[in-house]
C-alpha positions in Angstrom: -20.7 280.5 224.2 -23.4 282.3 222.3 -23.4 282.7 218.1 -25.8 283.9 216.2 -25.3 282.7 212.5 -28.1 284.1 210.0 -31.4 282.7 211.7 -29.3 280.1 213.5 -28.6 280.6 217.4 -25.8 278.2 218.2 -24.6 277.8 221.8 -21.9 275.7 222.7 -20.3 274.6 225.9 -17.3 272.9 227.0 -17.6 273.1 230.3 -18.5 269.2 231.1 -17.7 267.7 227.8 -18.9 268.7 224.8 -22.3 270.3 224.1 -24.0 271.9 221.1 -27.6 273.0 220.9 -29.1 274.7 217.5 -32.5 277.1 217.5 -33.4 277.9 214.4 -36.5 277.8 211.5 -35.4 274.3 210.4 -36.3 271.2 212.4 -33.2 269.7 212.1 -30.1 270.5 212.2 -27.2 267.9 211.5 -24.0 268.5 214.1 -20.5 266.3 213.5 -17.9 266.8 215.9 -14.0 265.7 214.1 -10.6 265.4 216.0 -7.2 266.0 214.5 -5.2 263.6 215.6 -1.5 263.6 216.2 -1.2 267.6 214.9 -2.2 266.0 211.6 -3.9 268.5 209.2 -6.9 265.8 208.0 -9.2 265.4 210.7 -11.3 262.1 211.5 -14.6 261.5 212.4 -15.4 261.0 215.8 -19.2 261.7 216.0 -22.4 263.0 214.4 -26.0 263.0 214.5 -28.7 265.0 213.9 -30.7 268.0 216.7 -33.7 269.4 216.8 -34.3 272.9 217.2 -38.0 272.9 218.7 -38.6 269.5 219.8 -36.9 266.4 221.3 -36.8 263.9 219.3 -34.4 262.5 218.1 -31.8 264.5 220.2 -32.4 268.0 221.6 -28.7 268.5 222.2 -25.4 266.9 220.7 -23.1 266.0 223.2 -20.0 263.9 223.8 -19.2 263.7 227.6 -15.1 263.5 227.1 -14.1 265.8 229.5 -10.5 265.5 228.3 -8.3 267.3 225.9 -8.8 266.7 222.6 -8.1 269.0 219.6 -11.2 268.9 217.9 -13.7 271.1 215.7 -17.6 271.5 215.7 -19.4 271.3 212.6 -23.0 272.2 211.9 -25.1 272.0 208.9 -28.8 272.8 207.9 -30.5 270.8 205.1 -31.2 272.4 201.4 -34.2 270.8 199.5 -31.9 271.3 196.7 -28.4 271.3 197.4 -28.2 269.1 200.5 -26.3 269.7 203.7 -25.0 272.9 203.9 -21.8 274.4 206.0 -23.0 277.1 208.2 -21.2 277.1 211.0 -17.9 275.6 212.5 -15.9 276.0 215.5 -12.0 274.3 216.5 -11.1 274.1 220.1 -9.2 277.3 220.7 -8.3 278.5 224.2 -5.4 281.0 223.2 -6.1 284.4 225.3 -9.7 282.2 227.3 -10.1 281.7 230.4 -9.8 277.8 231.5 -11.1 276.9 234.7 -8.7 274.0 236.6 -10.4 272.3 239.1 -7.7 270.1 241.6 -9.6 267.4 243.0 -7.5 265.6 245.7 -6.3 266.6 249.2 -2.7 265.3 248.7 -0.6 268.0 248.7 2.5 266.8 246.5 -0.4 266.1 243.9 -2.1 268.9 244.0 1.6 270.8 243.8 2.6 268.8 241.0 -0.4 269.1 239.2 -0.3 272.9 239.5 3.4 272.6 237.8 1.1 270.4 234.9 -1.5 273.4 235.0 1.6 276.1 234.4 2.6 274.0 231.3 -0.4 273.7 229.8 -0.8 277.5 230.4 2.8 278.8 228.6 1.8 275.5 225.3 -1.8 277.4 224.8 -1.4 281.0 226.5 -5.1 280.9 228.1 -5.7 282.9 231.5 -6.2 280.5 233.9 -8.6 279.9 237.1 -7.5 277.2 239.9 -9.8 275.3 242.7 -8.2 273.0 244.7 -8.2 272.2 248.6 -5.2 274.5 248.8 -5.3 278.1 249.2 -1.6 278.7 248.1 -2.0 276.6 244.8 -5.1 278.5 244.1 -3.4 281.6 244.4 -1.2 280.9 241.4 -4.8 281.8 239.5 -4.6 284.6 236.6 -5.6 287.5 239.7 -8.2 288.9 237.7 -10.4 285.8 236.7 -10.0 284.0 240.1 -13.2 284.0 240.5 -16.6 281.0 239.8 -18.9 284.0 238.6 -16.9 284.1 235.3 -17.9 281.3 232.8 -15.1 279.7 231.5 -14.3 278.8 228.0 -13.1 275.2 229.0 -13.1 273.4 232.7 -10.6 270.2 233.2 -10.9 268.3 236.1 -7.8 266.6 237.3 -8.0 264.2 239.6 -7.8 260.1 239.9 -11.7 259.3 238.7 -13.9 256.1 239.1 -15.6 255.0 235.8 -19.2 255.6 236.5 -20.7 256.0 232.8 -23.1 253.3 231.4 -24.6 254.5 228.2 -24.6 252.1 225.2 -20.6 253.3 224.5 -20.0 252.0 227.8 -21.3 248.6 227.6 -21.0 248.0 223.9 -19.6 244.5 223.6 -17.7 245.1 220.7 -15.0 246.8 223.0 -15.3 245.4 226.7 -14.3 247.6 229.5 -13.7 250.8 226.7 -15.5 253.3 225.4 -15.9 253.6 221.3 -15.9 256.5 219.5 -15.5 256.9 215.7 -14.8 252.9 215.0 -11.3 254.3 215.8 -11.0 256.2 219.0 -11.4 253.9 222.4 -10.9 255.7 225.9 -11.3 254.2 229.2 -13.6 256.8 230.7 -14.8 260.0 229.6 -12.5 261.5 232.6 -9.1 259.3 231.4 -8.0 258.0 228.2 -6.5 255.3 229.7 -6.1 253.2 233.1 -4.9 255.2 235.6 -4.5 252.9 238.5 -1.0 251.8 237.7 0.0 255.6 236.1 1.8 258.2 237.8 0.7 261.7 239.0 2.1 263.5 236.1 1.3 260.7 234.1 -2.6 261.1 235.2 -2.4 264.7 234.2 -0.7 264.6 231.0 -3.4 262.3 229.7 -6.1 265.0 230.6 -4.6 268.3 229.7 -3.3 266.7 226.0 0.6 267.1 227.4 
């Protein structure tokens, strides 16, 4: 997604996780990204640092790779010399009337059956138009008709599926939480594909966790 806020160009994409890039005059721009947890009202931080608009260093994109649902809000700022950080844009995970892109990965077919039932829930909670993939022609024909197709960019793509954990950035391997991932000093996840463990979950246990249900 493209917006263009005064000089700013923001684009955002949530599509594999979370990613922000910011082009603008300034050569930094500071990005937070907060979750509300539990339908609470007061949000809490789960992570911020700042971007560069026309160089790498220190990050040339903000990202968090959860691929799962979270209800969360973007938040970007630009520095004043005389006021300090500044509110210019902001953006809460909204899919009401998008187009979310399901992607099935299994060839069991009582999965891949159940987890369309999953898909149809999450569909009539948020009332998005959604796209399926899968190994099964019949379960991807219970697409939205008119957006079952890969040239349209989706507003959000899940993946649901049973995933190895195969991340091993500094989250990953931080001591302070063996075998999780920390985000926040709050929020620990197993993977950036499951919350939790899913070895010893059920199917629609496995798919609740990544569609927020």
């Amino acid at each position: 997604m493209f917006f263009q806020v005064g000089s700013e160009k923001i684009l955002i994409d949530f599509n594999n996780g979370i990613t922000v890039r910011v082009g603008g005059p300034d050569l930094t721009y500071f990005v937070e990204c907060v979750e509300y947890r539990n339908n609470d009202h007061q949000p809490v931080m789960l992570e911020s640092f700042h971007v560069t608009s026309n160089c790498d260093w220190p990050y040339k994109e903000f990202r968090i790779p959860i691929e799962f649902y979270m209800d969360f809000e973007l938040r970007i700022y630009k520095f004043d010399p005389i006021y300090g950080l500044k509110l210019i844009f902001n953006h809460r995970y909204n899919d009401y009337d998008q187009v979310v892109r399901f992607i099935i990965e299994t060839e069991n077919r009582d999965d891949a059956e159940l987890w369309l039932k999953k898909i149809k829930e999450y569909k009539r909670k948020n009332y998005c138009k959604i796209q399926i993939f899968s190994k099964f022609e019949d379960v991807d024909s219970e697409s939205d008709t008119r957006y079952q197709t890969r040239d349209i960019s989706p507003y959000k793509t899940y993946r649901i599926g049973r995933f190895p954990k195969n991340s091993s950035d500094w989250k990953t391997i931080d001591p302070r939480k063996e075998g999780m991932i920390w985000f926040g000093y709050w929020k620990t996840i197993w993977s950036y594909q499951h919350p939790r463990l899913w070895k010893n979950l059920s199917s629609e246990e496995i798919a609740n966790d990544i569609l927020g249900l």
